[in-house]
C-alpha positions as CSV (number, residue, x, y, z in Angstrom):
1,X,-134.7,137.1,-0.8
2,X,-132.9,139.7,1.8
3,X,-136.0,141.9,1.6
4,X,-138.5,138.6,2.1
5,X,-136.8,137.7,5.4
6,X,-136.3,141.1,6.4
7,X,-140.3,141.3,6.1
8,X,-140.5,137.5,8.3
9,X,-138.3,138.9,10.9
10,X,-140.0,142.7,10.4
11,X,-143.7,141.0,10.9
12,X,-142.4,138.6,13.8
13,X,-141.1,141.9,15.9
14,X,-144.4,143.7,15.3
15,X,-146.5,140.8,16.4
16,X,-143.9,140.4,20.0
17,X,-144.6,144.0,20.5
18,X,-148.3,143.8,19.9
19,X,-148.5,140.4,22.4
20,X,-146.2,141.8,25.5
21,X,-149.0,145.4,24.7
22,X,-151.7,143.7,25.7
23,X,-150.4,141.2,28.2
24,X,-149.6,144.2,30.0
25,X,-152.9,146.3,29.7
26,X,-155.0,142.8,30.2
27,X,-153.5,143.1,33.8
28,X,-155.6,146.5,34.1
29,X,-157.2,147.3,30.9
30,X,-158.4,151.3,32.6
31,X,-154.5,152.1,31.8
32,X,-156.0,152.3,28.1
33,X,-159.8,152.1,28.0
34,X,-160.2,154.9,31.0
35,X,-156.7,156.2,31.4
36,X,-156.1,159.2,34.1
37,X,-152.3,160.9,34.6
38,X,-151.1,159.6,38.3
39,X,-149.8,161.6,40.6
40,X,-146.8,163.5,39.5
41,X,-148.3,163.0,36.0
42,X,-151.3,165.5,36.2
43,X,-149.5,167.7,38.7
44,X,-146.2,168.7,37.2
45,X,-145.9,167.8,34.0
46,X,-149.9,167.7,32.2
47,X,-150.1,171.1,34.3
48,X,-146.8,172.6,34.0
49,X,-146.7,171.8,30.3
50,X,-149.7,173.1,29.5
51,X,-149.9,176.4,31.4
52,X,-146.8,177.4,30.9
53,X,-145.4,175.4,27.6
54,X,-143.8,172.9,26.8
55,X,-140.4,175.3,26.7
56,X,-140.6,176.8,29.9
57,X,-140.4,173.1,31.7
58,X,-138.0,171.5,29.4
59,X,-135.0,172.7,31.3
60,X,-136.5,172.7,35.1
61,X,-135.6,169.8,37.1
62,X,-137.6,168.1,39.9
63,X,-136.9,166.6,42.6
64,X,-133.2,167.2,42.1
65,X,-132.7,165.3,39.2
66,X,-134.3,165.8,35.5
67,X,-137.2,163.6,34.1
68,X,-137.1,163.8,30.5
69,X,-139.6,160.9,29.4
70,X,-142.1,162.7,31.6
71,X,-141.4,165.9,29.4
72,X,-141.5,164.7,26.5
73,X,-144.7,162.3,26.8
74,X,-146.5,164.7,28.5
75,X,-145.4,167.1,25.4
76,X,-146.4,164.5,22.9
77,X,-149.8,163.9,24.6
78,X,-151.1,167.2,24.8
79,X,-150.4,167.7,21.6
80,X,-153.3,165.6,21.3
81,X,-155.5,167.6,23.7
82,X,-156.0,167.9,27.2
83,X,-158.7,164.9,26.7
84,X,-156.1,162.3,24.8
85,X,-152.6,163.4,26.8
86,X,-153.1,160.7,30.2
87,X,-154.0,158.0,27.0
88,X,-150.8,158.8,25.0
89,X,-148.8,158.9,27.6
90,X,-150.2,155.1,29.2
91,X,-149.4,153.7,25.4
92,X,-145.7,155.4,25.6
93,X,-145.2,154.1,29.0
94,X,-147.0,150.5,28.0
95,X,-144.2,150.9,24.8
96,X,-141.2,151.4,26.9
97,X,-141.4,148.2,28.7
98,X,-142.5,146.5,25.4
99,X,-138.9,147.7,23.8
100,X,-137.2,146.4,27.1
101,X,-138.3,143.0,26.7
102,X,-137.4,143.0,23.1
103,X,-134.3,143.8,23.5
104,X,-133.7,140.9,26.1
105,X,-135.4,138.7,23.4
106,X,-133.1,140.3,20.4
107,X,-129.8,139.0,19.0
108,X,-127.6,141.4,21.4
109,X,-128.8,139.3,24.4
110,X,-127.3,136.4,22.6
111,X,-124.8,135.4,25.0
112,X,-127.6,134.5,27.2
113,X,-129.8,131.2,26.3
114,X,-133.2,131.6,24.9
115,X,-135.2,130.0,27.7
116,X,-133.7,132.1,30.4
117,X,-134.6,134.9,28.3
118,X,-137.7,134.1,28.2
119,X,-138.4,133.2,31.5
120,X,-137.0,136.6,32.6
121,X,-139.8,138.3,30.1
122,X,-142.4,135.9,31.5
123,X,-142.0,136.9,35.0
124,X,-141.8,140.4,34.2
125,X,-145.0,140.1,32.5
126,X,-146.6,138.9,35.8
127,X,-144.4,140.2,39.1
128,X,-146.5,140.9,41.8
129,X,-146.7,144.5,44.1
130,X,-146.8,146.9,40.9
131,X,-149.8,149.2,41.8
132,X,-147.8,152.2,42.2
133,X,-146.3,152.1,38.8
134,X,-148.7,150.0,36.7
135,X,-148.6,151.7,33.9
136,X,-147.3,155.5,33.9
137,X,-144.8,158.0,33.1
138,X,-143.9,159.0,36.6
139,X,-142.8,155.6,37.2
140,X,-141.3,154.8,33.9
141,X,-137.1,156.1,34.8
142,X,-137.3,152.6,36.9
143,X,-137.6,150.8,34.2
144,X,-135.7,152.8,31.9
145,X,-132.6,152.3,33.8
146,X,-132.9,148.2,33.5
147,X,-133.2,149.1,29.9
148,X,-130.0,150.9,30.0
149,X,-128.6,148.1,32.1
150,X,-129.3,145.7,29.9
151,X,-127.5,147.6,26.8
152,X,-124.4,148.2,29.5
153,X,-124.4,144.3,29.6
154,X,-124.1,143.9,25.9
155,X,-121.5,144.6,23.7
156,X,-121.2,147.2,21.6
157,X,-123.7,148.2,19.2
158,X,-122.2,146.9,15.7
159,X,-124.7,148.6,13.4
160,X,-125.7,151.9,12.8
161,X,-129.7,151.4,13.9
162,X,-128.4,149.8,17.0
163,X,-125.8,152.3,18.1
164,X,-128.6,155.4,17.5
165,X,-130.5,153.0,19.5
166,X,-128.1,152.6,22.5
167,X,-127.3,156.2,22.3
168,X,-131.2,157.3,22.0
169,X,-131.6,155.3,25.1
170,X,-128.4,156.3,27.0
171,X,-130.0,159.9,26.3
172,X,-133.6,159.2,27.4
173,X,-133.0,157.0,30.0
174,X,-129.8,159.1,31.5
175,X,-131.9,162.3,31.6
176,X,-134.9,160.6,33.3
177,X,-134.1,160.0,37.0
178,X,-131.0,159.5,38.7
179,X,-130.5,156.1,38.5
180,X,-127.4,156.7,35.9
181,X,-124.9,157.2,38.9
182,X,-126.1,153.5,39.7
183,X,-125.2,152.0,36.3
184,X,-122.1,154.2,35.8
185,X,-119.9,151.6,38.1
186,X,-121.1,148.5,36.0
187,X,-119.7,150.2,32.9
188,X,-116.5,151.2,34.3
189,X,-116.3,147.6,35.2
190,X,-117.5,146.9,31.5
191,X,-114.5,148.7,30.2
192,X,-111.6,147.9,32.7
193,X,-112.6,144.2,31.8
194,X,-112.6,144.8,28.0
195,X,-110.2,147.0,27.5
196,X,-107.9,145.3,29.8
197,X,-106.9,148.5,32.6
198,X,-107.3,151.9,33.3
199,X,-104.9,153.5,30.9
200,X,-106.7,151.7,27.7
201,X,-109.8,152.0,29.2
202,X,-109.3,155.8,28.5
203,X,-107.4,155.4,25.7
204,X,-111.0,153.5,24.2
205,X,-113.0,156.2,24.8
206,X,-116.4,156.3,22.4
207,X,-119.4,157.8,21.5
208,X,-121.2,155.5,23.9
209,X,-119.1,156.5,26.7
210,X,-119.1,160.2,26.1
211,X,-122.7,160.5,25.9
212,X,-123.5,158.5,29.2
213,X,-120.5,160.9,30.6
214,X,-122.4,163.7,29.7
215,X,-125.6,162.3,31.1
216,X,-124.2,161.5,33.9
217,X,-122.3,164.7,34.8
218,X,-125.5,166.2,34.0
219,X,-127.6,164.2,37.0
220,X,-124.8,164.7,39.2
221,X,-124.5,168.5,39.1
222,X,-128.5,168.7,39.1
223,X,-128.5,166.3,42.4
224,X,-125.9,168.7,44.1
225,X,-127.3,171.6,43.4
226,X,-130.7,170.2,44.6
227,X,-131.6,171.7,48.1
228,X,-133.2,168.7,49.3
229,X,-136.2,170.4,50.5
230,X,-138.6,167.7,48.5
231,X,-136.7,164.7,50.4
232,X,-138.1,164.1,53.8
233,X,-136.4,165.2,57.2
234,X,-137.8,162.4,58.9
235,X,-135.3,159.7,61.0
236,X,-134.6,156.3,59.2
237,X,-135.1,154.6,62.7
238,X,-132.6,152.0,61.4
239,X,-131.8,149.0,62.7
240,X,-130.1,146.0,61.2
241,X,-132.8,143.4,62.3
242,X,-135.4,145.6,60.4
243,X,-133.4,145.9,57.5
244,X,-133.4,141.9,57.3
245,X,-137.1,142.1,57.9
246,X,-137.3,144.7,54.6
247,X,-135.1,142.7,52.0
248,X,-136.7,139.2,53.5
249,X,-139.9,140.8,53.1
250,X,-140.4,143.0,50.0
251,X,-137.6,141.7,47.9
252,X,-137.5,138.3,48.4
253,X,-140.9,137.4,49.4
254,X,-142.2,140.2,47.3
255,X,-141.2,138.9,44.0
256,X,-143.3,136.3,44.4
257,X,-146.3,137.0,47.1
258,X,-148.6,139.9,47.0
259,X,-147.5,141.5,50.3
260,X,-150.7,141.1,52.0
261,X,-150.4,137.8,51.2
262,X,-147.0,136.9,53.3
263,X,-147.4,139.9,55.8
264,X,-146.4,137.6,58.6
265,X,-143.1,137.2,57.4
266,X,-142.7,140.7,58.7
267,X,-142.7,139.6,62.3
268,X,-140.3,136.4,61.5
269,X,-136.9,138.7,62.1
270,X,-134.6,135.6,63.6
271,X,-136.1,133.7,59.6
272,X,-135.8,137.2,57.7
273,X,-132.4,137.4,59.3
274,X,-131.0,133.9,58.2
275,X,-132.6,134.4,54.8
276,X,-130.9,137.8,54.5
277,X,-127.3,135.9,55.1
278,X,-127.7,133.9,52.6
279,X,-128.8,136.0,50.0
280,X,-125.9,138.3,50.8
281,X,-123.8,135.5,51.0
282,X,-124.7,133.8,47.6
283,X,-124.3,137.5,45.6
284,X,-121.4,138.4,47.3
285,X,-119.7,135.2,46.0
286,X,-121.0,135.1,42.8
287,X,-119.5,138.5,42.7
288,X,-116.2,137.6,43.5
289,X,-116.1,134.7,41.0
290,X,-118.5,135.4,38.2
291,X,-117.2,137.7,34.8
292,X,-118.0,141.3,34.0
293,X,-121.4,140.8,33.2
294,X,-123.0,139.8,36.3
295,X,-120.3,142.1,38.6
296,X,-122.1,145.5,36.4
297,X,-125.7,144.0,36.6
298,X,-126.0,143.6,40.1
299,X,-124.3,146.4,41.2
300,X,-127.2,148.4,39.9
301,X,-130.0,147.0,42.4
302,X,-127.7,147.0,45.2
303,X,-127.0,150.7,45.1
304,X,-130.8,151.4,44.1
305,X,-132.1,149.4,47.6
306,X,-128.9,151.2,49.3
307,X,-130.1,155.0,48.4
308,X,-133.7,154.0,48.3
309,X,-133.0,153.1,52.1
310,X,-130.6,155.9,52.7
311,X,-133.0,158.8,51.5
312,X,-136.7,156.9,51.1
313,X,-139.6,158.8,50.9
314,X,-142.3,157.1,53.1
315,X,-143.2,159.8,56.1
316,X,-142.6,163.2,56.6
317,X,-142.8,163.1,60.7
318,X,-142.3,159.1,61.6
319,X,-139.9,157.0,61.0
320,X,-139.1,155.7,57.6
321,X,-137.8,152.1,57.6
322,X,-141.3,150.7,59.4
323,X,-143.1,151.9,56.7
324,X,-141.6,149.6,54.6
325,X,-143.2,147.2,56.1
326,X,-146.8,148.3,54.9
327,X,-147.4,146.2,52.6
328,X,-147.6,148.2,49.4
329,X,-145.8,151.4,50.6
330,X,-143.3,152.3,48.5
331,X,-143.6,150.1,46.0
332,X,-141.6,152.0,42.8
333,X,-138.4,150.9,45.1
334,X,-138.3,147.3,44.4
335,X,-139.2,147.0,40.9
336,X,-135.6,146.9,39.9
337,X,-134.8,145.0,43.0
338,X,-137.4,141.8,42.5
339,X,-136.8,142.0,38.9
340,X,-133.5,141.8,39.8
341,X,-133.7,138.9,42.3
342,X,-135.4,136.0,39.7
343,X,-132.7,137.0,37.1
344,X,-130.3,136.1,39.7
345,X,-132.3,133.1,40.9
346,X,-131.9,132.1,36.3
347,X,-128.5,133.2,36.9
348,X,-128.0,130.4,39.5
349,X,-129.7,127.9,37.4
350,X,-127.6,128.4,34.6
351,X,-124.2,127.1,36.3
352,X,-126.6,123.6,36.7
353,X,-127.6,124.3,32.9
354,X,-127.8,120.2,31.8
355,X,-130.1,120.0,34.4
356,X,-132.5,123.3,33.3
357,X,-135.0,121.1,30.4
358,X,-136.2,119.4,34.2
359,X,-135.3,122.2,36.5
360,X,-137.4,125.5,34.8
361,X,-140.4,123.5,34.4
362,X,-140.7,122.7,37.5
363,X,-140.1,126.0,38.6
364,X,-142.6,127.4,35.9
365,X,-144.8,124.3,37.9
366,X,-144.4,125.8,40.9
367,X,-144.0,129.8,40.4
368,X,-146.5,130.2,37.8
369,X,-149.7,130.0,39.6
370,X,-148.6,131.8,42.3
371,X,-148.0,135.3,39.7
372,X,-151.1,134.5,38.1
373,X,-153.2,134.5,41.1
374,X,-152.2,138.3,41.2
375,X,-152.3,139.1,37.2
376,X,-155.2,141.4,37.8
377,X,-154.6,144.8,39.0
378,X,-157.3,147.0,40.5
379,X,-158.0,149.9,38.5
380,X,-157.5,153.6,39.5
381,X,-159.8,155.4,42.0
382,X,-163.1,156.9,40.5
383,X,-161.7,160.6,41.7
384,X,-164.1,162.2,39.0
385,X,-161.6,162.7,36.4
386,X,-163.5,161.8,33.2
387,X,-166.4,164.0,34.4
388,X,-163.7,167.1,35.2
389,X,-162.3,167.0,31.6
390,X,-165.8,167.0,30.0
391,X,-166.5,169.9,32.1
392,X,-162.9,172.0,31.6
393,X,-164.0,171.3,27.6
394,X,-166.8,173.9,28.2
395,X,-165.8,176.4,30.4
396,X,-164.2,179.5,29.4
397,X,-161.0,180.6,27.9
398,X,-158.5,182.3,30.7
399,X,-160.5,180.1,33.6
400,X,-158.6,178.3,35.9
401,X,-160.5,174.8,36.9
402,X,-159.4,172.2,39.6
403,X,-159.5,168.8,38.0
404,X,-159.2,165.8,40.3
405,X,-156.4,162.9,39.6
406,X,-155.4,159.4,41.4
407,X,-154.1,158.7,43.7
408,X,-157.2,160.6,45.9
409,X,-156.3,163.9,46.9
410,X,-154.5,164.8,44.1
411,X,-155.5,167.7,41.8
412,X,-154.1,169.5,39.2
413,X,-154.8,173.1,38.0
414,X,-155.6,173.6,34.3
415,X,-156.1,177.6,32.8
416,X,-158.2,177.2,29.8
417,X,-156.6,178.0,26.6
């Protein structure tokens, strides 16, 4: 009988898994049929891996910070040949977001109700402004560190598959970008709360805290001993007005509006202003009187909008806040951050939760068509790709061949094996 329902529940998981895989590559089915390595992808890891081995970049930081997952899926997909490595690694990055939703969906997300659950898995399926990072490796630490977030907000792991789980992840996701300094406050919080002060807090040390220590300290000492050089020199030209006009914009519109499609809320400061007080003033008290769980999961967007705005990325001459306003510049920094906002916005609806049977279908009513209207994402850039991997298939071994990647202008640098 135990091995009949472990089979149900076995065949039920496989069959979530296989329905969030292709809701995600319906939304741009080249990611599988015609997939191509993006940016950083083909650059630095498909090239670095393959002419110099897999060994010789294990160790090697970039950017300041290490990125495991693109290591090891880049690793793992060459394995498979030069011609199958941009195709494993779409299905491994397509995977990693299918786990993250499961885990919401799975028992350890318990304390929270089904429907909200659900709901938040929904809207991730279809949030809007994602053609930076829909679907590759590059941009897969984002979501990595919700997934980590989201095992901070459980409790602990009470069986052996789930704690090599949590630990797995805490590994993978810890060595993958920096965002671990951003989680680390929401489990200190985690543990003051639990373990009721400072003194037991240390006294309760695990394995689950000494191996995000580790990956932590790890991070840390690689960001500090970063020169910086890759981070732009440009001024922030920061102004409180436009930073009202960014998080009115491209976190709160932006979760629901393709940015094209409200770019004149750009030019509405005095509205994005008011709606910036309020949305301060709503988390800010919610932080103050909510429990441990939603003090640790917001901290994590706030401090990722804070150092995404402290030391962006946008231009290397101009000033960097007005880019933001671009529409789809920048768009890896508000995934978390949108994500982020519609949990928050279930979060709210939850203290009102006799009235949620009336009040989420109305909001599925209203929100739903909106995401849909933007479930379809443009594919990559014909750059020439396909037609340079056929040709680095015939040309000689020891020959170095420039092979073309998206976004356009990007190339990587193969030596024939």
């Amino acid at each position: 009988m135990i091995r009949m329902i472990n089979t149900k529940g076995n065949i039920k998981w496989i069959l979530i898994f296989c329905g969030i895989f292709l809701a995600i590559m319906s939304r741009r089915p080249d990611i599988i049929l015609s997939a191509q390595p993006w940016a950083e992808d083909g650059k630095i890891w498909m090239e670095g891996i393959y002419n110099k081995g897999f060994w010789n970049t294990v160790l090697l930081p970039q950017n300041g910070y290490y990125q495991t997952i693109s290591i090891l899926t880049y690793g793992i997909g060459l394995f498979f040949g030069v011609e199958h490595a941009s195709f494993t690694a779409n299905v491994i990055a397509i995977s990693i977001r299918c786990f993250f939703l499961m885990f919401i969906l799975s028992s350890r997300f318990d304390f929270i109700k089904m429907r909200y659950r659900v709901a938040a898995a929904l809207y991730f399926l279809l949030m809007p402004n994602l053609v930076e990072g829909y679907v590759n490796i590059t941009n897969a630490h984002w979501y990595l560190s919700m997934y980590l977030m989201a095992i901070v907000m459980t409790d602990d792991a009470k069986t052996k598959a789930w704690k090599a789980h949590d630990y797995a992840l805490i590994i993978l996701s810890g060595l993958s970008g920096p965002f671990i300094a951003f989680i680390a406050p929401g489990l200190l919080i985690k543990r003051l709360y639990q373990r009721k002060g400072i003194l037991n807090t240390l006294k309760g040390i695990n394995t689950f805290d000494v191996l995000f220590t580790l990956c932590f300290l790890i991070q840390v000492v690689a960001i500090i001993h970063s020169s910086g050089a890759d981070r732009s020199s440009a001024p922030l030209g920061a102004t409180f007005p436009l930073l009202a006009d960014i998080i009115s914009f491209r976190v709160v519109g932006g979760s629901f509006f393709t940015n094209d499609l409200i770019s004149a809320l750009r030019e509405k400061t005095a509205i994005n202003i008011v709606i910036f007080l309020i949305l301060s003033s709503l988390i800010i008290y919610n932080f103050i009187r909510s429990d441990w769980r939603f003090k640790a999961a917001c901290l994590l967007p706030i401090l990722m909008i804070g150092f995404a705005l402290a030391k962006p990325m946008m231009s290397p001459t101009e000033p960097q806040w007005p880019v933001f306003l671009m529409g789809g510049a920048g768009e890896r920094y508000f995934f978390v951050t949108n994500f982020s906002l519609f949990c928050f916005i279930l979060f709210m609806l939850s203290k009102v939760d006799k009235y949620s049977k009336l009040i989420l279908p109305i909001l599925a009513v209203i929100v739903l068509p909106i995401l849909i209207s933007s479930f379809k994402i443009k594919p990559l850039d014909e750059v020439g790709y396909m037609k340079d991997i056929e040709k680095f298939k015939t040309i000689p071994a020891g020959q170095e061949m420039e092979i073309q990647i998206n976004p356009p202008g990007w190339a990587m640098n193969l030596i024939k094996k």
